[in-house]
C-alpha positions in Angstrom: 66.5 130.1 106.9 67.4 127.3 109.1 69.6 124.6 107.1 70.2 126.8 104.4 73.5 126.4 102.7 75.5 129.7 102.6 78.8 127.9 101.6 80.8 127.0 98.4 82.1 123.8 100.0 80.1 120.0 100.1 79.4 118.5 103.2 80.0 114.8 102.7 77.3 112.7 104.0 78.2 109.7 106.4 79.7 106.4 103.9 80.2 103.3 104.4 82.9 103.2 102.0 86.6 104.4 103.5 85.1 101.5 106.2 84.3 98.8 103.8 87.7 99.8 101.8 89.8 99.7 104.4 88.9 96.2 105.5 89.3 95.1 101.6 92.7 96.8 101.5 93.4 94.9 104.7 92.2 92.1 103.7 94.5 92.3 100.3 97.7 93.2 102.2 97.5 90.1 104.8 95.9 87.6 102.1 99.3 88.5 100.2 101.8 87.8 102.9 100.1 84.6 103.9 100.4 83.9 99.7 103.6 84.3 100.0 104.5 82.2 102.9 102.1 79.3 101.7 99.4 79.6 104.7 96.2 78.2 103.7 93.7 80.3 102.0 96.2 83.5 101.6 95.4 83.3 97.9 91.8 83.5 98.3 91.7 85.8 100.8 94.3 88.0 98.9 91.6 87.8 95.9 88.5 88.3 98.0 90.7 91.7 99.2 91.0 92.8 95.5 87.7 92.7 94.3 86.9 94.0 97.5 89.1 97.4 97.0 87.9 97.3 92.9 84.2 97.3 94.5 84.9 100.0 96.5 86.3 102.1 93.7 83.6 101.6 91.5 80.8 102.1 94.1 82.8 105.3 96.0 83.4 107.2 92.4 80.1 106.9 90.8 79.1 108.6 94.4 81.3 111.4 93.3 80.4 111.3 89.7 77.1 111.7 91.1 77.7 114.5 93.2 78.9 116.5 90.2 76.0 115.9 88.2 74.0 117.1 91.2 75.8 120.8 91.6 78.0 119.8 94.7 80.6 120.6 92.6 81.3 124.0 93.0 84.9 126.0 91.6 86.1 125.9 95.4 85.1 122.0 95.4 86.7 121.9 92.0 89.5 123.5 93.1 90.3 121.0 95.9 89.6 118.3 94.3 92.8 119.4 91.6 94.7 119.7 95.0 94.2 116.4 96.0 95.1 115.5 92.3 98.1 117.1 92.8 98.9 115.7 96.3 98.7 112.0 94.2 101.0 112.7 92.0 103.4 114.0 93.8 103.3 111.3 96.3 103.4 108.9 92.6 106.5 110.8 91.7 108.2 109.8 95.2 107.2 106.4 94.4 109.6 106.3 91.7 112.3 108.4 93.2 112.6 105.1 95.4 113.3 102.4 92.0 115.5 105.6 90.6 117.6 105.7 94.2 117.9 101.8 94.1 119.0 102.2 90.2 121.7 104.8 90.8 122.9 103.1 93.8 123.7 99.8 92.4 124.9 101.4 89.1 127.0 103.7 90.9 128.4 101.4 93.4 128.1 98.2 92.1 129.0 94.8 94.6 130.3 91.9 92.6 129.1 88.6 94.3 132.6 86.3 95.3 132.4 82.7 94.9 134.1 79.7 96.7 136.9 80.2 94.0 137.5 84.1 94.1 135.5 84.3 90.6 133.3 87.1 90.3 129.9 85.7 88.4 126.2 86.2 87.9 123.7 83.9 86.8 122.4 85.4 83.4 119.7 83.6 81.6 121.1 79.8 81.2 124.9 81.0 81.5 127.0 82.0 84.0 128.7 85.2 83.1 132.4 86.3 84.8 133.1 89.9 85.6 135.2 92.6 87.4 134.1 93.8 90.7 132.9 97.2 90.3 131.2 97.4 87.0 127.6 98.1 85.7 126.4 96.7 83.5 128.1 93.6 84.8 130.7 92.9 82.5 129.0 89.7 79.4 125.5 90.8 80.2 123.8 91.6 77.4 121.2 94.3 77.6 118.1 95.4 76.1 119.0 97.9 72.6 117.5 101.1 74.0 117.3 101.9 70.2 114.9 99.3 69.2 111.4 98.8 70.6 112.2 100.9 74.0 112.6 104.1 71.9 109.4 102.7 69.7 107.7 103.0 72.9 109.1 105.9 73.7 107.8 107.8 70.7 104.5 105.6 71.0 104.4 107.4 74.3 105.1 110.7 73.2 101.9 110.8 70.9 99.8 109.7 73.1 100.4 112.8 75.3 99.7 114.9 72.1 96.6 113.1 71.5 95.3 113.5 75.1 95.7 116.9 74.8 93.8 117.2 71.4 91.0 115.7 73.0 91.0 117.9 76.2 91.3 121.2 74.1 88.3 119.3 72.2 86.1 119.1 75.5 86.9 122.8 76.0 86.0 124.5 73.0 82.4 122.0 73.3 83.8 119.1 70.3 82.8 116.3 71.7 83.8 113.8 68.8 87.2 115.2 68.7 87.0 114.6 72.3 86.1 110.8 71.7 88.6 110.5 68.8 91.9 111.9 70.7 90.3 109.5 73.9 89.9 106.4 71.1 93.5 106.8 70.0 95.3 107.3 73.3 94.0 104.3 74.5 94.9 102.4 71.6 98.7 103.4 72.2 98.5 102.9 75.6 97.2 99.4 75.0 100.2 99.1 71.9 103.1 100.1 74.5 102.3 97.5 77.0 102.1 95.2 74.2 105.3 96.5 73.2 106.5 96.1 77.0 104.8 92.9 77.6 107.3 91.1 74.0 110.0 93.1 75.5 109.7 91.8 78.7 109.1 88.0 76.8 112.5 88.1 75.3 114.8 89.9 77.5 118.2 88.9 77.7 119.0 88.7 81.9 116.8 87.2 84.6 114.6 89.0 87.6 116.2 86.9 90.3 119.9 86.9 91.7 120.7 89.8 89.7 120.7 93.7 90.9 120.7 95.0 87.1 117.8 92.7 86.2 115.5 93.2 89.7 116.3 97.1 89.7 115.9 97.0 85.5 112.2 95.0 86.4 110.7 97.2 89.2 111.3 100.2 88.0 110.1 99.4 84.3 107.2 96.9 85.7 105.7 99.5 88.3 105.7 102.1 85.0 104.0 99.8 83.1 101.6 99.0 85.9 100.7 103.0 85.8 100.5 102.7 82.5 97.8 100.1 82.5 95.8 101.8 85.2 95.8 105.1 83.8 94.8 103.0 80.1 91.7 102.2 82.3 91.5 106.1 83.9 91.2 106.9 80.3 88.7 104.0 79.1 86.5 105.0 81.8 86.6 108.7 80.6 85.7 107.8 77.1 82.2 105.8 78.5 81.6 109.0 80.2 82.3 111.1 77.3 79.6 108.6 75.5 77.0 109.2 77.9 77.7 113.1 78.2 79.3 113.6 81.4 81.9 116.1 80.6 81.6 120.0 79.7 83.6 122.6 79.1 83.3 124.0 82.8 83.2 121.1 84.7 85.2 118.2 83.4 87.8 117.4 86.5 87.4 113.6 86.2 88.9 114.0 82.8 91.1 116.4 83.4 92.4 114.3 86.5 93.2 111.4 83.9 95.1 113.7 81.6 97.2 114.5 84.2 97.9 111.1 85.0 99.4 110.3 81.8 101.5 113.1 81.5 102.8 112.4 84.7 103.3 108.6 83.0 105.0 109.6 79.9 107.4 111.6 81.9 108.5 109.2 84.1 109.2 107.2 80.7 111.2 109.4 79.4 113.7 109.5 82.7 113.1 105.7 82.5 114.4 105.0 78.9 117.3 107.8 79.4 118.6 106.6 82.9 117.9 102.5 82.4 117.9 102.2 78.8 120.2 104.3 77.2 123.0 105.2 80.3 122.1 102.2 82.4 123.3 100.2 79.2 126.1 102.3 77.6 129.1 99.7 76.9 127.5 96.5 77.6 126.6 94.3 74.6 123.5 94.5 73.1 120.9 91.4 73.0 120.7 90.7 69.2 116.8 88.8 70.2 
């Protein structure tokens, strides 16, 4: 019959979507340059460009929730969709190779800033700290105790990837309130970490500016918990779904999709608080606060 489908695949109708996001993305990324160079109106238009790209996320998925509940989704569709999953993540963990590279090299070959004098100093906090060329952590900085609330989080961290996996083996053997419980408390500790993060961040010891331990120590741990938040959200979103019914035992990739994601986050925190915390801090004083 003419028109007949005799495929596995979905044939994506025309959207107005990737046009309307790529203008908001736009938008976003030239709003924030202008921001940060004080032209007129960057802020608003950097503003205008977010709720722009969060529109477009909102709008663009529920298409695709949509779809599911419709049949499009079939195993081959599945199946790519876990590829493209996939594809994310990896281009996530390259992300973070990038604030790991910047880590090691300043660690490894650290430049001590000369004065006018021939003193070698930092600005640390409200003092001025002296210290020999070539050492990491700069020699009177005080860091962050790795054994305090970064290895809290750590273990906070750790539970929450066994409770996201209670609730997925939930969804698959058709439990759907051990599937909302295990949701319930891994957002919880997601929400309790960057807490955690946020006091942490409150009270630590060394500045973000005219330091390489404290801007490497900042962007690496900040963009972590900045995935941690959005994949708090992923998960949010997956417990309204699980409310209205959404997921099954068969077809459940949106879920799955956000499990991923925060395994993918909880390692990355465990290379985190080994490399920063524990050997980006081993010998330096320890910031009693």
């Amino acid at each position: 019959m003419a028109g007949a489908k005799s495929h596995d695949y979905h044939i994506l109708p025309p959207s107005i979507w990737p046009l309307i996001g790529a203008l908001a993305a736009l938008g976003m990324a030239g709003g924030g340059i202008m921001w940060m160079h004080s032209v007129p109106f960057g802020g608003y238009l950097f503003f205008a460009g977010v709720l722009g790209v969060l529109f477009t996320m909102f709008s663009w998925w529920t298409e695709v929730v949509k779809e599911a509940h419709a049949g499009d989704h079939t195993p081959v569709v599945q199946l790519h969709l876990r590829y493209g999953m996939i594809l994310f993540i990896a281009s996530e963990v390259m992300f973070f190779v990038g604030w790991f590279w910047a880590w090691f090299d300043f660690s490894l070959f650290p430049v001590a800033l000369e004065l006018k004098d021939g003193v070698t100093s930092i600005i640390a906090g409200p003092n001025t700290v002296t210290h020999a060329a070539g050492m990491w952590p700069p020699k009177g900085l005080e860091v962050i105790d790795a054994f305090h609330f970064p290895l809290l989080n750590t273990m906070i961290l750790l539970c929450s990837g066994t409770t996201v996996t209670w609730a997925h083996h939930a969804l698959l053997h058709g439990d759907r309130e051990g599937l909302k419980k295990g949701l319930w408390i891994t957002i919880l500790l997601g929400m309790l970490f960057t807490s955690i993060q946020a006091y942490e961040y409150a009270h630590a010891p060394f500045p973000y500016k005219g330091l390489n331990y404290g801007a490497s120590f900042f962007m690496a741990t900040g963009f972590h918990g900045f995935h941690v938040l959005i994949g708090t959200i992923f998960l949010i979103v997956c417990l309204v779904r699980a409310y209205k019914g959404h997921f099954t035992p068969q077809q459940h990739f949106g879920f799955e999709a956000a499990a991923w994601y925060w395994h993918f986050v909880d390692v990355v925190w465990l290379f985190l608080f080994i490399v920063v915390y524990v050997w980006g801090g081993w010998g330096a004083p320890v910031h009693a606060g």
